[in-house]
N, C-alpha and C positions, 0 to 999 in steps of 0.2 A: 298285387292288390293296391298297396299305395298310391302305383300310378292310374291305373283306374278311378280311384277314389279322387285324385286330382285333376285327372282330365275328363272322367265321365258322368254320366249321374246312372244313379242306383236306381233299378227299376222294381227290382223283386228281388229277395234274399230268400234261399232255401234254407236246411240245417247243412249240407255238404256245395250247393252253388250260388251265384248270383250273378244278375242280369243287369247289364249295363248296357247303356245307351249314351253315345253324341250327340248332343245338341251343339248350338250355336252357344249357347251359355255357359254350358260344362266346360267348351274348349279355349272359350274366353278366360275364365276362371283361371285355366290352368294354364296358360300363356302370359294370365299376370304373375302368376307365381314364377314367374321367371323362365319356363319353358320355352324354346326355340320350339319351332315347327318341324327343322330337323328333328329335334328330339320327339317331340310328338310324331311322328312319321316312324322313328326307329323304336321307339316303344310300340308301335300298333306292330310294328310288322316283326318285332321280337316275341309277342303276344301268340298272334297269329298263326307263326312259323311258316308263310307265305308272305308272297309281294301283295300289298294292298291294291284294289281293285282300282283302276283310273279315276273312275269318277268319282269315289270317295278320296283321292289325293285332292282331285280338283276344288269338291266344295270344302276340304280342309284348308285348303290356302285360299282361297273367296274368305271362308270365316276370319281367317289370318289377317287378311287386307284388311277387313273393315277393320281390325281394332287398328292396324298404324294406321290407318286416313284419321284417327282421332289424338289430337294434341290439345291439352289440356292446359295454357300457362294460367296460373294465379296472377301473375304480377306481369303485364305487358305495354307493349307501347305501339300503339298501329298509325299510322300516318292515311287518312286517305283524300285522294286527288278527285281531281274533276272530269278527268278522261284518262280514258287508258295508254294513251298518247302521254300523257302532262308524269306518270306515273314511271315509264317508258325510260324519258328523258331526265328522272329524278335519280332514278335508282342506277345508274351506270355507276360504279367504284366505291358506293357509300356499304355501309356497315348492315346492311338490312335485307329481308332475304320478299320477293313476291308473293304475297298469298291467295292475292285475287287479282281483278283485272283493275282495279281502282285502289286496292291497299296494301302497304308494303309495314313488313313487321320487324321493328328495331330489332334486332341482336345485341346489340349493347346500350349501358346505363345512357338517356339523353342527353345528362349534363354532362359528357364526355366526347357529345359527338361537336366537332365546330359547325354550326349550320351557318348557311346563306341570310346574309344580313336581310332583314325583314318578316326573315323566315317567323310565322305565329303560329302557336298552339293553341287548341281549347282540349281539355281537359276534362275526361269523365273517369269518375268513381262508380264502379259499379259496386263496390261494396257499401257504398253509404247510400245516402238516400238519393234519390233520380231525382233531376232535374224536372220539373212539374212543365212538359211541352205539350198536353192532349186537351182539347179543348170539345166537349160532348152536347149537343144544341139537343132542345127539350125535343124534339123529334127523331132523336138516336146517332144522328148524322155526327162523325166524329173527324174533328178537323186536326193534323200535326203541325205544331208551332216549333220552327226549325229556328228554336232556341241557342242549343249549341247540337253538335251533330253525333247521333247514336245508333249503335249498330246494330242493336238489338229490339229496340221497338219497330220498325216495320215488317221485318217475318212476325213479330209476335202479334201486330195488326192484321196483317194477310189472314193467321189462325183463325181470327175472331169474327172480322169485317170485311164485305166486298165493296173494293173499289167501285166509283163511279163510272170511271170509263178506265181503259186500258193504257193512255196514254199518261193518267195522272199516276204522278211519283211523289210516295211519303217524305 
């Protein structure tokens, strides 16, 4: 029952049964609590006293994937380039691992890495306050003022606003 309780959610309770169900959520839930997929796979099929059905292995490790494509750092350092070329040619032997086609993400403290004489940072706090780059004309039209450079205001423009043409970039 406990692992039920931890990997599934509770649909209906009798006085001697109850019904559970897998969701996307339940299995999350219970993958953060530390559960491998092995073990979720050998709990269902200890449950069951049968091989689970294929296609319920299958959408159990889909649900599995999504949660590791998700990383989470509080405190990081992303470097990004001007083409994925310039990016390419940066990251051979240094301390930092690809995360996109344009930005590579330190593995270790900066002030420990030696960088390339000239080498410049700019600097965002996303825990304090944003730098103020959006500039909104009385007719709604909203212009980005590439202040210093951020990662996160132009998906959260796409959300709201449509581009003028296809070719312009936040």
């Amino acid at each position: 029952m406990a692992f039920l309780e931890r990997h599934a959610e509770r649909t209906q309770t009798h006085s001697h049964t109850a019904h559970y169900r897998l969701t996307r959520q339940s299995v999350y839930t219970g993958l953060e609590s530390g559960t491998t997929l092995a073990d979720l796979f050998d709990g269902l099929k200890a449950g069951a006293q049968t091989e689970l059905p294929q296609n319920v292995m299958v959408e159990l490790r889909e649900w599995a994937s999504l949660r590791e494509r998700i990383v989470l750092h509080r405190t990081t350092s992303l470097l990004e380039f001007a083409t994925p070329e310039a990016l390419q040619s940066a990251a051979k032997g240094m301390p930092w691992r690809v995360v996109n086609e344009r930005f590579l993400l330190i593995e270790q403290k900066p002030e420990n890495i030696a960088w390339p004489a000239g080498f410049d940072f700019a600097h965002i706090n996303y825990a304090g306050p944003l730098p103020k780059n959006l500039s909104i004309t009385e007719h709604g039209q909203i212009h980005l003022k590439h202040i210093v450079p951020d990662l996160i205001i132009a998906d959260q423009l796409d959300q709201w606003a449509v581009r003028f043409s296809a070719s312009e970039q936040l």
